[in-house]
GUZAVEX-90231 format. One line per 8 residues: number of its first residue (from 1); their letters; for each residue x, y, z of N, C-alpha, C. Coordinates in steps of 0.05 Angstrom, whole numbers. Atoms other than C-alpha are relative to their C-alpha. Example, Ala and Ser with C-alpha at 12.3 -4.5 7.8 and 13.67 -1.06 7.14 Angstrom:
BEGIN
1) as) 18,-24,0,246,-90,156,18,24,0 ~ -16,-24,-1,273,-21,143,-15,22,14 $
% end
This chain:
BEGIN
1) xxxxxxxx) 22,-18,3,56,-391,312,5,18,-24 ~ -12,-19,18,49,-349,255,-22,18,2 ~ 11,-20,-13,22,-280,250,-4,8,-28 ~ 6,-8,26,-8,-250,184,-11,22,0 ~ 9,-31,-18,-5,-180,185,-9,14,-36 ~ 11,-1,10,-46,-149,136,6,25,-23 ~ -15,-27,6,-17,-93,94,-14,18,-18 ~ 12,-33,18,-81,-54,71,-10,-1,-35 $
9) xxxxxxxx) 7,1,37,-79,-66,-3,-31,-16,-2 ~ 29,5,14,-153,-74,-36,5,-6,-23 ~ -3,8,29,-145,-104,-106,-10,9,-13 ~ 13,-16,12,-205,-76,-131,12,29,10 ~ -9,-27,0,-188,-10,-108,33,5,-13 ~ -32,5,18,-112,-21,-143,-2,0,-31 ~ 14,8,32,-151,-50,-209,-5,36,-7 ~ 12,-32,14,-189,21,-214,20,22,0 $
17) xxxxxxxx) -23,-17,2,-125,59,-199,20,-9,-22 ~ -21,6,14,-83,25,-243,-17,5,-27 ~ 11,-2,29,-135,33,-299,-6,30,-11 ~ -1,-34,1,-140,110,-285,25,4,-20 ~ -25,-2,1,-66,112,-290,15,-14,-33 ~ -3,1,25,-62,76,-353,-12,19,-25 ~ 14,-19,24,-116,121,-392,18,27,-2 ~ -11,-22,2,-78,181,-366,32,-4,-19 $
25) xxxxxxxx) -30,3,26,-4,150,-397,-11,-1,-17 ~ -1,-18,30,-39,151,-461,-5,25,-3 ~ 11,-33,2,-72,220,-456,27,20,-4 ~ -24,-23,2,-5,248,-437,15,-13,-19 ~ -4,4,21,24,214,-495,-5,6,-23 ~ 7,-14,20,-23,234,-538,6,25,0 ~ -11,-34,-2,-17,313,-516,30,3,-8 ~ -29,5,11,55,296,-531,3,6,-27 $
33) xxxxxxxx) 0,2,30,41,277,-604,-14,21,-13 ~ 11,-18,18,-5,327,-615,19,29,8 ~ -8,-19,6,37,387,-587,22,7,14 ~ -40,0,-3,110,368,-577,9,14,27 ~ -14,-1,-22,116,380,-511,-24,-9,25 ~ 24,19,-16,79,349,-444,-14,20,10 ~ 23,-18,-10,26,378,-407,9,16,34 ~ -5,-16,-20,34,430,-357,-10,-28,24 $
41) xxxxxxxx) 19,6,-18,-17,398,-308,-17,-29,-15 ~ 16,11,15,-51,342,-314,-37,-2,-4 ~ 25,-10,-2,-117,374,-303,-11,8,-32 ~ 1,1,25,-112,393,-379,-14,-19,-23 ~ 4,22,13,-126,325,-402,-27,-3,-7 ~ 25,8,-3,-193,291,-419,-14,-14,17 ~ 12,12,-27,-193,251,-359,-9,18,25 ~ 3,-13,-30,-195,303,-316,-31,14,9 $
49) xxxxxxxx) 22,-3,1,-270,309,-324,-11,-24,28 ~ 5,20,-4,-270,236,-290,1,8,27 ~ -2,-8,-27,-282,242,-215,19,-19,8 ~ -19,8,-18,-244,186,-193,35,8,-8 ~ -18,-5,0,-188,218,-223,7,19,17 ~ -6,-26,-9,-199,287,-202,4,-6,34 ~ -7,2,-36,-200,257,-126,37,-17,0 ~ -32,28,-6,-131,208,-138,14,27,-14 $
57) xxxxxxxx) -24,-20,6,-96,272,-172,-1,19,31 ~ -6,-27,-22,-114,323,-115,9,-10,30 ~ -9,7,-19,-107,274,-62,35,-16,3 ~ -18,15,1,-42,244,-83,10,-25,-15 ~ 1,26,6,-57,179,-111,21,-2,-20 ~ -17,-2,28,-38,203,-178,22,32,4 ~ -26,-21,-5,36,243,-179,6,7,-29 ~ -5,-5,24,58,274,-241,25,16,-3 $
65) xxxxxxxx) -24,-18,3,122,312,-257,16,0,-30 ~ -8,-2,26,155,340,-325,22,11,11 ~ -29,-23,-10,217,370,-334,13,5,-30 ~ -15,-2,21,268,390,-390,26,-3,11 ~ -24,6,-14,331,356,-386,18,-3,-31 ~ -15,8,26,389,364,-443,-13,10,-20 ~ 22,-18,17,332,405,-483,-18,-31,-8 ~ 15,14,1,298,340,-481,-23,-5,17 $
73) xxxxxxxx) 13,-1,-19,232,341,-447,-7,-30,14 ~ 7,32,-12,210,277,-396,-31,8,20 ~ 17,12,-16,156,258,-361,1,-21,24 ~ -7,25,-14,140,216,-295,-31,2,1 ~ 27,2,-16,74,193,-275,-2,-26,21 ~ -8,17,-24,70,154,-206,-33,-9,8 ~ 23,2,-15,6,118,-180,4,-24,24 ~ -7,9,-34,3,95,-101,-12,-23,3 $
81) xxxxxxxx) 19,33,-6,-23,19,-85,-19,17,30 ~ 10,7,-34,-74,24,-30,15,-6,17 ~ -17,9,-24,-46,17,33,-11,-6,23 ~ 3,3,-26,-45,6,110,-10,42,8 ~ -12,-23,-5,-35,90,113,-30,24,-6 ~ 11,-24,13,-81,151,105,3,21,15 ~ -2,-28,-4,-87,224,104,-17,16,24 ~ 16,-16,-20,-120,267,155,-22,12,-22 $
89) xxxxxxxx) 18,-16,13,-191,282,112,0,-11,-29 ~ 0,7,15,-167,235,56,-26,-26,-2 ~ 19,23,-4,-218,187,29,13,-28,-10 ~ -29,23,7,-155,142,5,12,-5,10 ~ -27,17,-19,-109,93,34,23,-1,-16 ~ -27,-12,14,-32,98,13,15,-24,6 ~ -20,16,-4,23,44,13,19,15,-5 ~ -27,-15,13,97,62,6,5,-14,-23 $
97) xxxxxxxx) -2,5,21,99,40,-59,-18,0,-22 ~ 16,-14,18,67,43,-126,10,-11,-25 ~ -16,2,34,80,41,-210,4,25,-8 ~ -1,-23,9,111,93,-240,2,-6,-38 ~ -6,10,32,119,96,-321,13,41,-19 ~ -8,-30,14,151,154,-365,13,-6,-26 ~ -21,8,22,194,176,-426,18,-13,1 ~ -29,0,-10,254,162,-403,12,-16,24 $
105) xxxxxxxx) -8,14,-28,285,118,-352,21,12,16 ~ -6,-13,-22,329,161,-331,-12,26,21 ~ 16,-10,-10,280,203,-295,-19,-12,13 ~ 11,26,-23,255,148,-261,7,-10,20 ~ -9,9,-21,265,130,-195,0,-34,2 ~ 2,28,8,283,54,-216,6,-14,28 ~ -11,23,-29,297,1,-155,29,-12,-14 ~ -24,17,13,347,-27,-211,1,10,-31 $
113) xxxxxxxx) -1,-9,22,377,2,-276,-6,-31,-21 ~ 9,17,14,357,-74,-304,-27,-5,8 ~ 24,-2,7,288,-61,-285,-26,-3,-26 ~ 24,8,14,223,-87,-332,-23,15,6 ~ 23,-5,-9,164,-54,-339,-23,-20,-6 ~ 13,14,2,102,-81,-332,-9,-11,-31 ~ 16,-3,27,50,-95,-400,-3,21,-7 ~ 26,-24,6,23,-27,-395,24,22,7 $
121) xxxxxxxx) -22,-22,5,95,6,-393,0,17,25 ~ -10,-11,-32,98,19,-311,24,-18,8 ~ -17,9,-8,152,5,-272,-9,0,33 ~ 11,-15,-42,152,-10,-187,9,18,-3 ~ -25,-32,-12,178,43,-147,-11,2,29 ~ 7,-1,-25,188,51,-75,2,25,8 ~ 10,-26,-12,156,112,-39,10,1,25 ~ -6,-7,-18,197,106,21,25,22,4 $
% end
């Protein structure tokens, strides 16, 4: 007998997250280039006009974190696959896992320091 248990993920709803999540790695790249250091928030940006952003940043979807390390600044940005999982009042489903992508790999929560990123310069990452 076999049993096929279902684990939540929507493709289309992954597609539109992952394409958020790419416009924003350039944005915060660009704010990079234009003023040498990353963005506080990523509410700053030009996306953040975009609703399905402004719901995947406030609800979680989309994670963001900077820091200064070594007087070198880094970046992370994390986005969540659909999942089996949601929030109490969220209109999003959550998996434990996701892509993350940044400056720096050490500031990355890698699965493996011989890790690949994708095309689009994400890496996995497990949210458990």
């Amino acid at each position: 007998m076999f049993f096929f248990l279902d684990n939540g993920r929507d493709s289309e709803e992954d597609s539109k997250r992952e394409k958020i999540a790419i416009q924003v790695k350039l944005e915060i790249e660009h704010y990079y280039d234009q003023n040498s250091h990353y963005p506080i928030s990523l509410n700053i940006l030009p996306v953040a006009s975009n609703k399905d952003f402004i719901s995947y940043y406030k609800e979680g979807v989309l994670r963001y974190d900077r820091t200064l390390a070594k007087d070198k600044p880094m970046y992370q940005l994390i986005w969540v696959y659909s999942g089996p999982f949601t929030k109490e009042g969220s209109p999003h489903s959550f998996a434990w896992s996701g892509k993350q992508c940044g400056n720096d790999k050490t500031f990355l929560n890698l699965m493996s320091q011989d890790a690949k990123p994708d095309r689009h310069g994400f890496f996995d990452i497990d949210l458990h």
